[in-house]
Steps between C-alpha positions, in 0.01 A plus 500: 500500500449598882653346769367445857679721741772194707356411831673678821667315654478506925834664497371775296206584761740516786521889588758698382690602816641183772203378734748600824541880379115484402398441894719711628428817324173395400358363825684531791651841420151634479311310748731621739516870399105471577550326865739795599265747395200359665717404806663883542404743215831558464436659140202668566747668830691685244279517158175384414282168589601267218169291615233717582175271450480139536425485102869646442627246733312233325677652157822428638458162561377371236850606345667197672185316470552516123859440523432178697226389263764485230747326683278221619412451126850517407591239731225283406652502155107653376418819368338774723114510478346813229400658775820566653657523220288807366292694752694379806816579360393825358395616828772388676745652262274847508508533866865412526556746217322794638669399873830470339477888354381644786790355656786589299635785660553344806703255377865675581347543876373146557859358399617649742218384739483158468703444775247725744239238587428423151352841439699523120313168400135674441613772230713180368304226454251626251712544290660126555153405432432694204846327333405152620107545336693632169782189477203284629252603200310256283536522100331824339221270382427339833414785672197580452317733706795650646456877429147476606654364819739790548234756404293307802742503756568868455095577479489290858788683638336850371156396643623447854693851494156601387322653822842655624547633155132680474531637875848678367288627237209588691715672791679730234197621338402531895767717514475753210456848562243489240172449769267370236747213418583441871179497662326195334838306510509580891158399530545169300750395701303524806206316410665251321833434577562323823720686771763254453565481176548889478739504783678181370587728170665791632648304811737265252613583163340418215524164362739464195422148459281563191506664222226724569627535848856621336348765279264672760827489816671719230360793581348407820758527759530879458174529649589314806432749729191681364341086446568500872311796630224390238455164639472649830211698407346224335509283808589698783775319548894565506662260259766284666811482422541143499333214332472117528482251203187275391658260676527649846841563514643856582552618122659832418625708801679726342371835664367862321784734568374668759531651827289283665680196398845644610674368860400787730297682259234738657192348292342193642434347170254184425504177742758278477470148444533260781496785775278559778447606822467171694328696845491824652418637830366849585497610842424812647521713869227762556489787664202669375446775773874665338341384167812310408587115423806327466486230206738180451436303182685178424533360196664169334563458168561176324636387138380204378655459188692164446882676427664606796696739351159706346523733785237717481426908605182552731294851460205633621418878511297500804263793587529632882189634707492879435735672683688185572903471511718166477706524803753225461534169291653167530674245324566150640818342362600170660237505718599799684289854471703735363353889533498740200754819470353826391690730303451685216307365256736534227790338696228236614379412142895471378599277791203246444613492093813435568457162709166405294694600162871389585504263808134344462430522886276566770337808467216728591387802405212781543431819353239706450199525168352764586283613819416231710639252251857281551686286291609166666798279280696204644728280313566247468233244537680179464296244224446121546266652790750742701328755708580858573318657864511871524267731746411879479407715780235767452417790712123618398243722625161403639292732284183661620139458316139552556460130612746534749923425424600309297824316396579438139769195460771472211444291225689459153388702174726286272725175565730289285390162688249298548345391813566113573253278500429384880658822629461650824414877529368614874414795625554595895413840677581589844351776732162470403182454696454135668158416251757569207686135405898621479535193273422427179505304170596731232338458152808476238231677263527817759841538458463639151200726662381854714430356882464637832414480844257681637321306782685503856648847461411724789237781357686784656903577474677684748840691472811291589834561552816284538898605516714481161649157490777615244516820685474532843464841562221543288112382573248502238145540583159412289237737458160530261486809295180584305569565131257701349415377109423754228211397290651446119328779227462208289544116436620353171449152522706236297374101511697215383270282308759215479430135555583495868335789588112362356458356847562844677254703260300595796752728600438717266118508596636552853745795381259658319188477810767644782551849253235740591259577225623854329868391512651597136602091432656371216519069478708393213566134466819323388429257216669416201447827387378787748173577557324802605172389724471896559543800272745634743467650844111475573266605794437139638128385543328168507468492134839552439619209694249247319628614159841455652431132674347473134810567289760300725284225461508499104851443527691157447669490886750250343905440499725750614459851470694756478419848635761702423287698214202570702744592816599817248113565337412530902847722558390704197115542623629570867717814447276752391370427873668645785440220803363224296627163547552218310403170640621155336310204586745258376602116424827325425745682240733285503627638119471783319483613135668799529718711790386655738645844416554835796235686252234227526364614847660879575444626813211707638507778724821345677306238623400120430227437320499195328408217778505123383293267691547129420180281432621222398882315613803487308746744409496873317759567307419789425456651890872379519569746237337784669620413851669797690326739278256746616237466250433107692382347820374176577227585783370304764180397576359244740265205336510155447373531138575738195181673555528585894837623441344764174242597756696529788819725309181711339328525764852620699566734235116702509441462900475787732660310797900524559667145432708426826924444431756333704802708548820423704720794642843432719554728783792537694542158780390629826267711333145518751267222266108618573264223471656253266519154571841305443517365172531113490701491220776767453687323177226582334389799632894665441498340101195664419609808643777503343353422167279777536779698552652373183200540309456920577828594325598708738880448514737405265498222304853368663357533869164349399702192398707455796182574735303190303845282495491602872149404607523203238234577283443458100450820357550645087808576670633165642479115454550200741758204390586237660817288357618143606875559607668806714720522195226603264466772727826629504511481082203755531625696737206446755516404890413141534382546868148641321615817524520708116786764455371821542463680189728846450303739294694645248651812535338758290586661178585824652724337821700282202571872396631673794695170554675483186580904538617437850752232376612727182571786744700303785678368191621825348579648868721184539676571185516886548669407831779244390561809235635771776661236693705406183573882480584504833747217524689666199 
């Protein structure tokens, strides 16, 4: 005979853990982990982003949720609904579960942590929760449903780690070396992937809050850095290092170890949240008949993020008008203008790491990138909306053209910061013509941009002449040489067909119509794989140059693109020609796949013959490379557009005329000056002389130092600081009074020698003497 199974009584349905310990570990403990997540990403600092999506934040609470449910029933004296009891439960218990063993090994580090803001309580309280669901869970055969609720909560968690999860696939099979594999995935990822999801999955690490996310971060995070440079060419876009959570919150900040995310590193790096340049103010004295300016540009800096200790770094790489120097710098620290030293810029890039690095003060330095190209750093920026005011002074050339002069102004090639919204940016020149306005509104846009002013400048320049105002008894004196240019034997032209160079394709039109027709021309264009539009060097003819246009124009023009393949296929085609040149008609590069080696562009004749002409803004990596090599040059051409300045650098290169240069001498003071008008501005006129000087290598490298630390220029040679106290000064060993040390070259090999010999021989003398005076005495 059966018997009916006895009634449970309401004891009996009561959970098997106290209702106290239930909400703390199983409610409060959690719910609070979550609000100091969302509040600071304190986790997601150090690790990973424990919530992601808002689905995996929804999957955490419904862990308390659950919880709760039971206790209300508990204390109602009923028994929980079926549907918490099985599906509810189940996924509660599955998310807690999979939480809990991600978790694990942390938990010896958040002991100790719980006392730090509650940062040990996130790695901690799944695993509360997980023991609370387990004491808390209904009799085997009133659970129905449960597994299929686990097995749920786990799909849901997998399906929102879903599109990160297939862009980490599709951005290593981007990056294979196998070009059948990598080409569609490259191309899928463009056309349907957005921008921001592809950037989101190399810019954070991948999720581990799935299972599926788990398995495919296993052997992920080796590829870091090749996923990197693959996103870029996908987008044409740099990656940032930082991300923000789907809540809006600044998520994981924990930075790529890299240069450019070191304290006085010499890479600018991506922008920085919360910074920007709040105005800026560009002014600028003319003297166009000595073809020379003098340049002030202001700038303010703010940080708006809502900690005032996030200090922040500011960086721009700003490009100078050809020919240009920066002449001084300053840094205002309490509301007082304090002017740069220049020293060396060895001893200059030390003595700004040390304060950044050590003392976290008031800095400011500037070196050079290259020709015509400076890097400006201050630190710090102070957050909760401190601001940081700095100002560089520029000594450039007025530049002569067809049109008449014409003078190019700096702008920046790459930045960390933003600009702020409602910022003011003008733009002032003096010395111009009276129909010229001396004062205007400058377009933040133009900042990032080629400009210049050519209107109001005098049509003819005369020599000028002022005295040395670092030293008086020398004058330097202006004159216009003609500089005869040798047609080049051949042209190999190479075309990025990137994303942010489709709007400049007309360039290459351009290019192609200034090179007279017979010219052996090669055009090669940068894709993602190189592409021959020629069969090598060819007689150009019409024909040519509309199969050319043609084959450009069957390419993608999309993401970034790197050119460092078809840079050697045009070194390798160029050789075999004495006098041919190799012109590069190129867009940003602001990665590249592979290093740029000393073999990949070998010099010619002794001479430069690589030229790389931007079309398009942002920053070339790979030019950096190459800088202060002879196989590059960055030419200059006048034109408002990509296409004048092809045609006018072409056109340059094949005409007949002379192209007029400005040269500055120094005679001795007193010296009779013939028919040279005094120069209006002599700072200027004496810091580009002197960088001129610099720049021909004709003395050694310890007088060419003190000469620019002299004349207070920025040269490869030497840097500007500027730090906040006279004692900072004294640590580095530099003159506060904006004076640098002069350098001491090192004595040679050869006088380290004779010196060493000369002290070994006065030595043995001395001890052959003391010898016969011992004999003598005895």
């Amino acid at each position: 005979m059966k018997h009916s199974a006895p009634q449970k009584s309401a004891a009996d349905r009561k959970p098997r853990i106290s209702a106290w310990v239930a909400v703390v570990f199983g409610i409060v403990t959690p719910a609070l982990a979550v609000a100091v997540e969302a509040t600071n990403g304190m986790w997601g600092d150090s690790f990973f982003d424990p919530i992601p999506t808002p689905l995996h934040g929804a999957a955490i609470l419904l862990v308390p949720l659950t919880i709760t449910l039971f206790l209300v029933a508990a204390r109602r004296d009923v028994e929980a609904p079926g549907l918490v009891r099985g599906p509810l439960w189940g996924a509660a218990i599955g998310v807690a579960g999979w939480y809990a063993l991600i978790f694990t090994p942390f938990i010896p580090l958040s002991l100790g942590a719980l006392i730090l803001y509650g940062a040990g309580l996130l790695p901690l309280s799944p695993i509360t929760s997980f023991v609370v669901l387990v004491k808390a869970r209904p009799e085997k055969g009133r659970r129905r449903g449960a597994l299929w609720g686990a097995l749920a909560a786990l799909g849901l968690l997998s399906l929102a780690d879903l599109p990160q999860v297939m862009s980490h696939v599709l951005l290593a099979r981007a990056g294979s070396r196998d070009v059948s594999v990598a080409t569609p995935a490259l191309r899928t990822l463009r056309e349907n992937v957005p921008d921001s999801t592809i950037l989101a999955a190399v810019s954070r690490p991948m999720s581990m809050m799935s299972p599926v996310g788990a398995v495919v971060r296993l052997g992920w995070e080796r590829q870091s850095a090749q996923a990197r440079v693959t996103a870029w060419r996908a987008t044409g876009q740099v990656p940032p290092p930082q991300w923000r959570g789907f809540l809006g919150w600044q998520g994981n900040r924990r930075e790529f170890a890299t240069e450019a995310q070191e304290l006085g590193g010499e890479v600018v790096g991506s922008r920085v949240a919360d910074l920007c340049m709040s105005s800026s103010r560009l002014s600028a004295d003319v003297d166009a008949q000595a073809g020379i300016a003098d340049i002030w540009w202001e700038m303010r800096f703010r940080n708006d993020s809502a900690w005032e200790p996030d200090e922040a770094e500011a960086r721009g790489l700003v490009q100078l008008p050809p020919g240009a120097v920066v002449a001084d710098a300053s840094l205002w620290v309490d509301g007082t203008e304090r002017r740069a030293v220049i020293t060396s810029r060895g001893k200059a890039q030390e003595a700004y790491r040390q304060v950044v690095v050590v003392e976290r003060r008031d800095p400011l330095l500037v070196t050079t990138s290259g020709p015509d190209q400076v890097q400006v750093q201050c630190f710090p920026v102070p957050g909760k909306g401190g601001t940081m005011r700095i100002a560089l002074r520029i000594a450039a050339r007025v530049l002569p053209t067809p049109h008449g002069p014409r003078l190019e102004l700096p702008y920046f090639v790459e930045r960390n910061f933003a600009l702020c919204d409602g910022g003011e940016h003008e733009q002032e020149i003096r010395g111009l013509d009276d129909n010229v306005p001396t004062a205007v509104a400058l377009d933040a846009a133009r900042l990032d941009v080629p400009s210049a002013l050519a209107e109001g400048l005098p049509v003819e320049s005369r020599p000028s002449w002022s005295v040395d105002p670092f030293d008086a008894e020398r004058e330097l004196a202006t004159t216009h040489v003609a500089h005869t240019v040798i047609p080049p034997a051949g042209i190999v032209l190479v075309v990025d067909a990137s994303g942010a160079t489709a709007e400049a394709k007309d360039a290459v039109a351009a290019a192609l119509a200034a090179i007279p027709d017979g010219t052996p021309t090669m055009v090669i264009g940068a894709s993602d794989h190189v592409v021959d539009a020629t069969p090598g060097l060819v007689p150009l003819d019409d024909a040519t140059r509309a199969s050319v246009v043609a084959a450009l124009d069957a390419l993608p023009w999309m993401g970034g693109i790197d050119a460092v393949d078809a840079l050697a296929r045009a070194s390798t085609h160029a050789q075999p020609h004495p006098g041919a040149r190799i012109l590069w008609l190129h867009g940003p590069q602001a990665m590249r796949s592979r290093d740029v080696g000393a073999e990949l562009l070998p010099e010619m004749n002794g001479g430069r013959f690589v030229h790389a002409l931007r079309i398009a803004a942002g920053v070339n990596r790979v030019a950096t490379d190459l800088r202060g090599r002879s196989a590059l040059s960055e030419p200059w051409a006048p034109g408002d557009t990509p296409a004048a300045r092809a045609d006018a650098l072409l056109t340059t290169w094949f005409g007949t005329s002379p192209a007029p240069r400005l040269h500055i001498g120094s005679v001795r003071a007193g010296a009779q000056v013939v028919e040279r008008v005094p120069c209006t501005l002599p700072h200027a006129l004496a810091a580009l002389w002197a960088h001129q000087e610099v720049a021909s290598l004709r003395m050694p490298v310890g007088h060419a130092t003190a000469l620019a630390s002299q004349y207070r220029i920025v040269t490869p040679l030497t840097g500007a600081v500027v730090l906040e106290t006279d004692e900072d000064y004294e640590r580095a060993g530099l003159s506060a009074d904006g004076r640098g040390a002069p350098s001491v070259p090192e004595p040679a090999e050869w006088a380290i020698v004779v010196l060493v010999a000369g002290a070994l021989l006065v030595a043995w003398k001395r001890r052959a003497w003391k010898r016969r005076l011992r004999s003598a005495v005895a």
